[in-house]
N, C-alpha and C positions, 0 to 999 in steps of 0.2 A: 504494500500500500504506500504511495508517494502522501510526499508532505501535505500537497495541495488539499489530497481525498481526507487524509487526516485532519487538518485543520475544518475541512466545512463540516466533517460528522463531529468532531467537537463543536464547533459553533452552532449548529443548531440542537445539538443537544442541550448545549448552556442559553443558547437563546431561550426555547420552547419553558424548559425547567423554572430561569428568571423568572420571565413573565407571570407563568401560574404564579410561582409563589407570590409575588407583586400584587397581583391583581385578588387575588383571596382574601384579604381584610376586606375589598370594595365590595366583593361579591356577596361576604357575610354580612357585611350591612345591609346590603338590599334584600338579602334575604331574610334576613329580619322585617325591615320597611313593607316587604312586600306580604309579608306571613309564610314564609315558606319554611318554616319550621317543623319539626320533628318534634313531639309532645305525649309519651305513649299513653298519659295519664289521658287525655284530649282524642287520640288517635290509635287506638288499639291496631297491631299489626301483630300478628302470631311469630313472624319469623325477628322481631325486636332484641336486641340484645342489650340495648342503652336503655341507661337511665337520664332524665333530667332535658332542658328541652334544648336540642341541638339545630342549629340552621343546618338547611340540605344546600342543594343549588350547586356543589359543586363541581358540578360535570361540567357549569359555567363558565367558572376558571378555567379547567383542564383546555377546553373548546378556545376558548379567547387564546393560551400560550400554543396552541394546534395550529389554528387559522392565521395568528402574528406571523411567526416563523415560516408556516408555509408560503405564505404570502411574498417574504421576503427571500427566501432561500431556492426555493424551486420553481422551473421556469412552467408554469400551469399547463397541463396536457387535461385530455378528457376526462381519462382516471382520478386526477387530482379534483379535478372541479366537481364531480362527481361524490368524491368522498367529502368534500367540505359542504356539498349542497345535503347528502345523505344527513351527514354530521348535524346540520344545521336543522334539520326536522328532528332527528333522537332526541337531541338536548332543549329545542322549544318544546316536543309533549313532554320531556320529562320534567321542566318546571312547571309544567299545569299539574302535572301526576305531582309532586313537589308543596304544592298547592291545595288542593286536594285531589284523592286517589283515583287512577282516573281506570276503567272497569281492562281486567287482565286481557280480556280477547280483542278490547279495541287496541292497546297498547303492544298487541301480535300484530293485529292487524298492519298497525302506523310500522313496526320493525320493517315487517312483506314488502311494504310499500318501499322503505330505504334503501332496504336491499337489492328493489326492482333497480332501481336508479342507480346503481353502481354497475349492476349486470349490463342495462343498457347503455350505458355509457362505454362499455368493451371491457368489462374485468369478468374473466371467464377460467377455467380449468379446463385445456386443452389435453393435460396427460398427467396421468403418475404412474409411481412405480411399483411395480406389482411387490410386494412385500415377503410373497413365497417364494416367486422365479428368481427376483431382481429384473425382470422385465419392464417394458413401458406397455402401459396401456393408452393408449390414444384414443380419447372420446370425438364424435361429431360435435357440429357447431352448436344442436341442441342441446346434445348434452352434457356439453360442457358449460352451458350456459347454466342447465339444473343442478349440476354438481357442485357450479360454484356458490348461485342464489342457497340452496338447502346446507351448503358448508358455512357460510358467512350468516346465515339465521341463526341454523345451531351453533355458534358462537356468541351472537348479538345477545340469544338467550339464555347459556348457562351459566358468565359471567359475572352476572348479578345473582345469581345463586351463592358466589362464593364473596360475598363483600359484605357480611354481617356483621364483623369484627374490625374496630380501628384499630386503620393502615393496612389491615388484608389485602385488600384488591390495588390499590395503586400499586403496590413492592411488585408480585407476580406477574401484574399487568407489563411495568414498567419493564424487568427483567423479559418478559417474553418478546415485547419488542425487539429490547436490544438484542436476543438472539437470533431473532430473524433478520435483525440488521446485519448484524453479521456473517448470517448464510445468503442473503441478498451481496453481499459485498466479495463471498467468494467467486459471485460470476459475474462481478463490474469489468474483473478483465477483457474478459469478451463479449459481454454486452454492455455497451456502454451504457443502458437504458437503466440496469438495476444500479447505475450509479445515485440516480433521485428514488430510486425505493431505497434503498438506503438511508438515504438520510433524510428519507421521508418515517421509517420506520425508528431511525433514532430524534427524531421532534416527537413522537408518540412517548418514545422511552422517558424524554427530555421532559415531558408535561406532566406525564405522572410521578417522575420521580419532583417535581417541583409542588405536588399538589400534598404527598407524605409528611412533611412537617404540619401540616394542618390537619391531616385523617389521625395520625399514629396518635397512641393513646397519650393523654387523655384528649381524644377529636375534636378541635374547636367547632368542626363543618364537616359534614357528609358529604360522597359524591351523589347523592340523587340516585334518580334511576337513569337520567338522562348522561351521568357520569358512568351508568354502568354499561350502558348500551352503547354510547359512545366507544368504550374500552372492547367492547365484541367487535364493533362496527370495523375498525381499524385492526385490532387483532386479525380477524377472518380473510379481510382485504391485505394484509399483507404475507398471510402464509399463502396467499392466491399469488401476488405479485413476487415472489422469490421464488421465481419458477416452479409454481404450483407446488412446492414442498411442504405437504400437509402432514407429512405424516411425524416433521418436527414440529409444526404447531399442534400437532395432536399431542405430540410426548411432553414438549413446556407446559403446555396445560395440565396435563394427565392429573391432576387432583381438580380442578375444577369437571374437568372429562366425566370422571369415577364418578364423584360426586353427584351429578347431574343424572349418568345413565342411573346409578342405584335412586337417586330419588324419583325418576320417573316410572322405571319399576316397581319400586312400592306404590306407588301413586297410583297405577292402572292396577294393580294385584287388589288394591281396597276399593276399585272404584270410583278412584278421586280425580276431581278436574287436575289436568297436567299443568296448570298455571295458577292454580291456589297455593299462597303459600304455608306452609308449616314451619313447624321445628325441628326436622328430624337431618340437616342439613350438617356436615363433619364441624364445622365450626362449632353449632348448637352440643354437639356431642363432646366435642372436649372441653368446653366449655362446664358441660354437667358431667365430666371428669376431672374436673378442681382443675384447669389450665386457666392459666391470666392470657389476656388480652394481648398484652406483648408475645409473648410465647406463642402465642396461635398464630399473628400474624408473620411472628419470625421462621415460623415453619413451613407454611406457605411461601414465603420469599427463600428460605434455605431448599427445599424441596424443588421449587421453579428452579431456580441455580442449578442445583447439579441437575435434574433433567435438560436441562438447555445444556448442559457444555457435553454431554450424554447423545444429545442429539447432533451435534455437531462433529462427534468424532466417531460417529458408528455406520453401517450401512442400513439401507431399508429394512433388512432382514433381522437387525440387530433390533430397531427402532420397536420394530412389534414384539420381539422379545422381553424389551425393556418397559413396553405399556404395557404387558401381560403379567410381567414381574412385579412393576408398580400399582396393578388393580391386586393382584396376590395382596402384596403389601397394607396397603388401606384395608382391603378387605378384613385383613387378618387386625389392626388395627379397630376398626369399625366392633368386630366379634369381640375382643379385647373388652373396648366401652361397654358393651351394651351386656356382657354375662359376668363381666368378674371386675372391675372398676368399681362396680358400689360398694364392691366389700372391702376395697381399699382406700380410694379415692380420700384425697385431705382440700377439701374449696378453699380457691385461691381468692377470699373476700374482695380485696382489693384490686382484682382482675385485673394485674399489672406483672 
């Protein structure tokens, strides 16, 4: 990597990060002024972990240090304008939902609709790699277009599954960026194109990690739901854009992943709307195994780590081995909590 490539993924990493954090006191004032508060006493939500009453809105901030930097660092192509116009619908419902809650299936619905606009704007999954052969698999134009739209939804939606706990989701988020930036930066060589996925993917990295001193505990401000969709939105779009290398944003993910497919299976096993939320989400569960707050989300951000530098140094074959090993894991962890943790368990009161 030359000095030049070096110096702009720094600079918009420090640009994107500034800004958020900058702009975060403005945003928690208006989200005050405007009532976009978090109040559980006022606002019952089953998947709540906080106490006391917290401004949300921060998907706000994240979106303002996203839009600054791109704005100024990368030269706007369709994809781009695409994801900032995507962007820019997620994070307005989600200060209405912010606001008050606005019903789960219209909030799929408005995701459909973001995701449409990215796909048509030419972000698509042309091919991957087969996982068992090492082969390529090559999709048509339609279905590369459905692989991509239904990859970048399931993403929009399970990452707000995993953002219950402050600083959760921005660390993981943040980290999952930066590793796709850096599988995007392995083929700048020869294509100069993933040169701005790169350092489109490290202004993603650069905003969340500027948004963490405000989430991590104790959280002055929430990322919303529009923070959390946001964080899907751009996640999905970029394991699309680093030459369709899904199967490393499968594995950086692989605890939001897990998490998501077992909650959805329990969810359909009783019967229950697949977008109601509950408590039965791995945060909720170590949480009711005496884990502080810091500690859950430092596990999440250590766990992201090693699966990214995991992802980047294995083959496809390796990759599914190591999601197969990593669902083992949780899994075995999850059993842990829930049959022999009570008999142990010491509550970490001050959930720090």
């Amino acid at each position: 990597m030359d000095y030049s490539l070096a110096s702009a993924i720094f600079t918009a990493c420090t640009v994107s990060a500034l800004t958020t954090w900058a702009v975060t006191p403005a945003v928690i004032e208006l989200a005050r002024k405007w009532k976009l508060i978090d109040d559980p006493r006022k606002r019952y939500h089953p998947a709540h972990t906080h106490t006391g009453k917290i401004p949300r809105a921060g998907g706000l901030a994240i979106f303002i240090g996203i839009l600054l930097a791109t704005l100024v660092l990368i030269p706007l192509s369709s994809v781009y304008v695409s994801a900032l116009l995507a962007s820019t619908i997620l994070v307005a419902v989600g200060l209405l939902d912010d606001r008050r809650d606005v019903n789960p299936y219209l909030r799929l619905l408005v995701n459909a609709a973001a995701v449409f606009i990215v796909i048509l704007f030419g972000t698509r999954v042309p091919f991957i790699t087969n996982p068992i052969t090492g082969g390529t698999i090559v999709f048509s134009d339609l279905l590369s277009k459905l692989v991509a739209f239904v990859w970048i939804l399931w993403t929009v939606n399970i990452i707000g599954w995993s953002s219950g706990v402050d600083g959760q989701m921005p660390g993981f988020v943040a980290i999952s960026a930066a590793v796709l930036g850096l599988l995007s930066l392995r083929y700048s060589v020869t294509d100069p194109k993933q040169v701005s996925v790169t350092i489109f993917a490290f202004i993603v990295a650069g905003a969340f990690t500027g948004f963490i001193p405000w989430n991590f505990y104790p959280q002055k401000i929430m990322p919303g739901y529009g923070g959390k969709t946001l964080a899907g939105l751009l996640l999905g779009m970029l394991g699309v854009l680093s030459y369709g290398k899904l199967g490393t944003a499968l594995l950086v993910l692989g605890i939001p992943t897990i998490d998501a497919i077992s909650i959805l299976i329990r969810r359909f096993a009783k019967h229950k709307s697949p977008v109601r939320p509950d408590r039965e989400h791995l945060h909720h569960k170590l949480l009711e195994a005496g884990w502080g707050r810091r500690r859950i989300a430092l596990f999440y951000w250590g766990v992201s780590a090693i699966l990214g530098v995991v992802a980047l140094t294995v083959t496809s074959q390796q990759k599914l081995f190591a999601f197969l090993l990593i669902t083992v894991g949780i899994g075995g962890l999850l059993l842990w909590i829930n049959f022999f943790s009570r008999f142990s368990k010491r509550q970490d009161l001050d959930s720090g």
